[in-house]
Every structure is written in C-alpha cells, then in structure tokens.
C-alpha positions as CSV (number, residue, x, y, z in Angstrom):
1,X,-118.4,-48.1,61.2
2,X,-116.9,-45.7,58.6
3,X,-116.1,-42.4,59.5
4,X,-116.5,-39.4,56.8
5,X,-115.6,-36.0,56.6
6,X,-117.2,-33.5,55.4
7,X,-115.4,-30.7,53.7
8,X,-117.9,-28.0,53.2
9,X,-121.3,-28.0,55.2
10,X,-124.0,-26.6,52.5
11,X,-126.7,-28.2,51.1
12,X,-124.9,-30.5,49.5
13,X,-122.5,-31.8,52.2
14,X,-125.1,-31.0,54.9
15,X,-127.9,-33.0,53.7
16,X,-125.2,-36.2,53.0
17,X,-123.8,-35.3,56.6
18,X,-127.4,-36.0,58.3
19,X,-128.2,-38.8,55.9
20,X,-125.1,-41.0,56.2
21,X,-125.3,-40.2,60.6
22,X,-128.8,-41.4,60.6
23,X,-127.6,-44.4,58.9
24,X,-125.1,-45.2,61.5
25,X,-121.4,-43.5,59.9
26,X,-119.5,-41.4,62.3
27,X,-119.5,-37.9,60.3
28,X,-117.6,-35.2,61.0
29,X,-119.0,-32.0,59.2
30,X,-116.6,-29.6,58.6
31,X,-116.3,-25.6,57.3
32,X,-114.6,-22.8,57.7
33,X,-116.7,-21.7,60.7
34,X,-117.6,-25.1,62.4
35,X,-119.1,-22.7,65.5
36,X,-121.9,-22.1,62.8
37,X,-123.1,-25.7,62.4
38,X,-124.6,-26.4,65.3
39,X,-128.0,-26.8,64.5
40,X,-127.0,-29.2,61.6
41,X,-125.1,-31.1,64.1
42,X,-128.4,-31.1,66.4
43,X,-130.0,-32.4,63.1
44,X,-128.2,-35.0,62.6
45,X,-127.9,-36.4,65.4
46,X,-125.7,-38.2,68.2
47,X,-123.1,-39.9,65.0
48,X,-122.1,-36.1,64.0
49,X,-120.5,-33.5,65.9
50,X,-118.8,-30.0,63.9
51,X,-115.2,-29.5,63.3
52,X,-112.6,-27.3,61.8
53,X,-111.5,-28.0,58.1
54,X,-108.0,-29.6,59.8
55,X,-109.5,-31.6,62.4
56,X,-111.6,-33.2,59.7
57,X,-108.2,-34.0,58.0
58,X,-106.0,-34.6,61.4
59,X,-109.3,-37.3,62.4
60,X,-107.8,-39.4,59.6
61,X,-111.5,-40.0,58.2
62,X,-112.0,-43.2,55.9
63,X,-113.8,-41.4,53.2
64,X,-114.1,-37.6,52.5
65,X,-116.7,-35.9,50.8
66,X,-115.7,-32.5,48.5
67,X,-118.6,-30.6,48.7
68,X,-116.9,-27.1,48.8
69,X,-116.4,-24.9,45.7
70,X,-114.3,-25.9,42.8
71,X,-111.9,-23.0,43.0
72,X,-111.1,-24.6,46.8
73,X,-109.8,-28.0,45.4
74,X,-106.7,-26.9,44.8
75,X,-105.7,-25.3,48.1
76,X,-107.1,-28.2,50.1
77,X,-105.3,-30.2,48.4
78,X,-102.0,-28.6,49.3
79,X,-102.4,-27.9,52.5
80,X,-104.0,-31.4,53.8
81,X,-101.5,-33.4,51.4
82,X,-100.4,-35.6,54.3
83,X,-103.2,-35.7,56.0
84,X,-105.8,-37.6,53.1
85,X,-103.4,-40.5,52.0
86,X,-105.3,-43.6,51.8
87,X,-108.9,-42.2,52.3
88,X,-111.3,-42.2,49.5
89,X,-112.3,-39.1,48.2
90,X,-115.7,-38.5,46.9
91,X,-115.9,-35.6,44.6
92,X,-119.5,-33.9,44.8
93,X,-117.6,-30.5,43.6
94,X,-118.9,-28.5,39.8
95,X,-116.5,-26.2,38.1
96,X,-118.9,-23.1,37.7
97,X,-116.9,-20.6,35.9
98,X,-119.3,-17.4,36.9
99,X,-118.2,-18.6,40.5
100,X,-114.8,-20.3,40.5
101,X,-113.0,-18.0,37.5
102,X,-110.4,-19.4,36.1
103,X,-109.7,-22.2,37.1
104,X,-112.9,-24.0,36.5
105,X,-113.1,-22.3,32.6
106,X,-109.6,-24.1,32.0
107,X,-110.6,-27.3,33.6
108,X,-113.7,-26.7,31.3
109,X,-111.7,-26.3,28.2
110,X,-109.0,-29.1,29.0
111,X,-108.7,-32.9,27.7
112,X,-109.3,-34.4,30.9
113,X,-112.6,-33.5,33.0
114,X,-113.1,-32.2,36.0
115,X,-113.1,-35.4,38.2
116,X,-109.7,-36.4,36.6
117,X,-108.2,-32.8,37.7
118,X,-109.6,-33.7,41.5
119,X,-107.9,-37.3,41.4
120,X,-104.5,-35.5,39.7
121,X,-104.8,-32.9,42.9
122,X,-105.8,-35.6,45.2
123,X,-103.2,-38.4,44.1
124,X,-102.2,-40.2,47.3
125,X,-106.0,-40.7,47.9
126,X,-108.4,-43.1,45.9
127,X,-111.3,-40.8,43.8
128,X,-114.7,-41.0,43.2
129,X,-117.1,-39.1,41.9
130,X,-121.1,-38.7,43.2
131,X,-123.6,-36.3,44.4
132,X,-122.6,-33.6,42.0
133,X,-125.7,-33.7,39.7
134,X,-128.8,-34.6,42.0
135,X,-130.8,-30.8,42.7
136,X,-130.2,-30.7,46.7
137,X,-133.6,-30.3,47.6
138,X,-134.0,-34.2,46.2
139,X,-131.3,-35.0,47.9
140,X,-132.9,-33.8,51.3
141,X,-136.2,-34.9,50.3
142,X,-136.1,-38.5,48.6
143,X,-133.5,-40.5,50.7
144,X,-134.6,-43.6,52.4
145,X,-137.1,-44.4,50.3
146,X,-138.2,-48.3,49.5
147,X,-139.9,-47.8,46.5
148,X,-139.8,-45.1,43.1
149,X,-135.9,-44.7,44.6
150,X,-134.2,-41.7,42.9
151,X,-130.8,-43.0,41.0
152,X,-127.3,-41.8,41.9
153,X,-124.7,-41.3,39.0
154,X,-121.0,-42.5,40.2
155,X,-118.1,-43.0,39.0
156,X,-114.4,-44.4,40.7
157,X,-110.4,-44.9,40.1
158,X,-110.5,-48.0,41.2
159,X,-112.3,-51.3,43.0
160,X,-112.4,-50.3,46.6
161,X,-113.9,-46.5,46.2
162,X,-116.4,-48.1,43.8
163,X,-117.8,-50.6,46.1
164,X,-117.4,-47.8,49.4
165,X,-119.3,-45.2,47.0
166,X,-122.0,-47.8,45.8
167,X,-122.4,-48.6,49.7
168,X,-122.6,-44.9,50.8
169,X,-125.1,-44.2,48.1
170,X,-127.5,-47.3,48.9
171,X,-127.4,-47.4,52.6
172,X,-129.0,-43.8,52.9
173,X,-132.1,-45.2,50.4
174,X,-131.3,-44.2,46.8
175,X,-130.4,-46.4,43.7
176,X,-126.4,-46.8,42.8
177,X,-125.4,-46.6,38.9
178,X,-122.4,-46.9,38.1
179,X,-120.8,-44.4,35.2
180,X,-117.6,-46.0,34.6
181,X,-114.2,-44.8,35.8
182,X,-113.1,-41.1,36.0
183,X,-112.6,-40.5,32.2
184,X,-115.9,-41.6,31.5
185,X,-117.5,-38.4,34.3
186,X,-117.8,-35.5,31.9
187,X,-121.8,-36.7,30.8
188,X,-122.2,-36.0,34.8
189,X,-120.8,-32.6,34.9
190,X,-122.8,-29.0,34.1
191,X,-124.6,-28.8,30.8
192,X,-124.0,-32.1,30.2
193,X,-126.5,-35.1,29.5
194,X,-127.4,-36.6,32.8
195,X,-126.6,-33.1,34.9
196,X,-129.6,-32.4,37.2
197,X,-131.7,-35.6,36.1
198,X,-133.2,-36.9,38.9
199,X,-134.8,-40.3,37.9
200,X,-135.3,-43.7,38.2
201,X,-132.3,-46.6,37.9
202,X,-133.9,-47.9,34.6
203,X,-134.1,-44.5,32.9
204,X,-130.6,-43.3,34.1
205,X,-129.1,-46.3,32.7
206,X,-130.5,-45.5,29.8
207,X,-129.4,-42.0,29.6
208,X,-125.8,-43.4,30.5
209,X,-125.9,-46.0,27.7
210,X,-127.1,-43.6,25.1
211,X,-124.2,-41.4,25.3
C-alpha cells in the first residue's frame, strides 16, 4: 500500500491523514511539533503514527501532500530537494497574501499560477493539485459516502500523478473531476470560479466547462 506524507497537520492535512489511514495507506503526519499530534494519530488509527517534517521526507513516502502555508513552499523545497525525487506531490496549499506576504501577491500577480510555481519549486517530483478548494469541515464530514458524494477538483503534470490523485480522491468516498493539467488550475485557486464549491460531479463539471 501507498505510503503518504503529510506535510502540515491542520485541518486540511489532518482530516486527509485519518481519511486515507482508515482506507488502508500507511500515512505519516508530519509538523513542526510531531509531539503535538498525538491525538490525531490516536484518531486515525493503527496505519498512522507522527513524525518530524524530515523523517516524513527521509521515509521516502510515495506521495506527499502540501498542506502547510504557501509562504513554506519554498523553504521546503530547498531543504528536502533530495529527499522528494520521484514522489508525487499533491498541492492542497492557497497563496493568501494577508498571510503569506509577498510571495503569494507575486505568485498572484504572475503569468503562471500558483500550482505551476509549486511544480517549478518541486521539479524532480511529479505535481498535482487537489484539496485546496473543498471548506475543511466537508472535508471531515462527507467522506465515505455512497450516495450525493461531494466532487473533488484536480488537476496533474502528467499520467501517473493523475491516476494516483484520482485514486486517493475516490478511495476515501468523494467524486474525482479532473481540471486539466497545471495551467489550467487558476479557476481552483482563491476568488476564483470553482473556489470553496462544494457540490455534486455533474454540477462541478459544469462549472469547469463553463469557464
């Protein structure tokens, strides 16, 4: 089974954490203060245990989900460089400029978007973008469902993180649809058309098509 890494622990990353262990992945949840995360780990079960943000990258973890804040990516990046080399990374990161500065009002402003600026950063590693626009608390409260499924925006560089992404969405009980490749991400990202919508396959699509 797959393992994935966490890398940031909120609600976000938490909530994915216990969903994808309760589906049977081997997750390691990761933060700056893994001694803080036990009751998470308790949560989610015997397929989870808490680690520091390096041992997450030293496990050599199949996929890793970015579910820190934006201002982070490029740090991370830099400092795990050799460590994240053939995973998949799944970008669930927003650039908030009241939060991040900087950084996220010039990836804002830029020609390329903000999942494009986390594949550039992340370049020996396959990207994929997900989980950024759900509300958490749907996230936490509507996985597993067999019927009125909530759908999952994603987007991916290239064959194999599409199909791992599509996978990771639909075993933990929501509906997969697919944006397109990275360029094609900004109608997912804040203010945008399809930010914080949290409804069915059909009507996504058709939110997606209409752009």
């Amino acid at each position: 089974m797959m393992k994935i890494g966490i890398i940031g622990s909120g609600n976000i990353g938490g909530n994915l954490g216990k969903h994808w262990a309760k589906a049977g992945y081997d997750v390691l949840f990761s933060s700056r203060h893994p001694e803080e995360l036990g009751n998470l780990v308790k949560e989610a079960g015997s397929n989870a245990k808490a680690v520091s943000i390096t041992g997450a990258f030293e496990a050599k973890a199949d996929v890793y989900l970015l579910s820190m804040p934006f201002k982070a990516i490029d740090n991370i990046a830099e400092l795990y460089a050799g460590e994240y080399a053939n995973s998949v990374i799944v970008d669930a990161t927003n650039p908030y400029p009241e939060r991040d500065g900087e950084i996220a009002q010039e990836v804002r402003n830029a020609n390329y978007n903000a999942s494009e600026y986390t594949a550039m950063k992340f370049s020996t590693a396959s990207t994929a973008k997900a989980f950024n626009s759900i509300k958490a608390e749907h996230l936490r409260d509507r996985a597993f469902r067999t019927q009125d499924k909530l759908a999952i925006p994603y987007a991916a560089q290239d064959q194999q993180s599409k199909a791992i992404l599509k996978r990771l969405i639909e075993d933990i009980g929501f509906d997969s649809v697919y944006v397109g490749s990275l360029s094609d991400t900004k109608i997912m990202d804040p203010e945008e058309k399809i930010y914080g919508m949290s409804t069915s396959k059909n009507e996504l699509l058709d939110a997606v098509r209409s752009k």
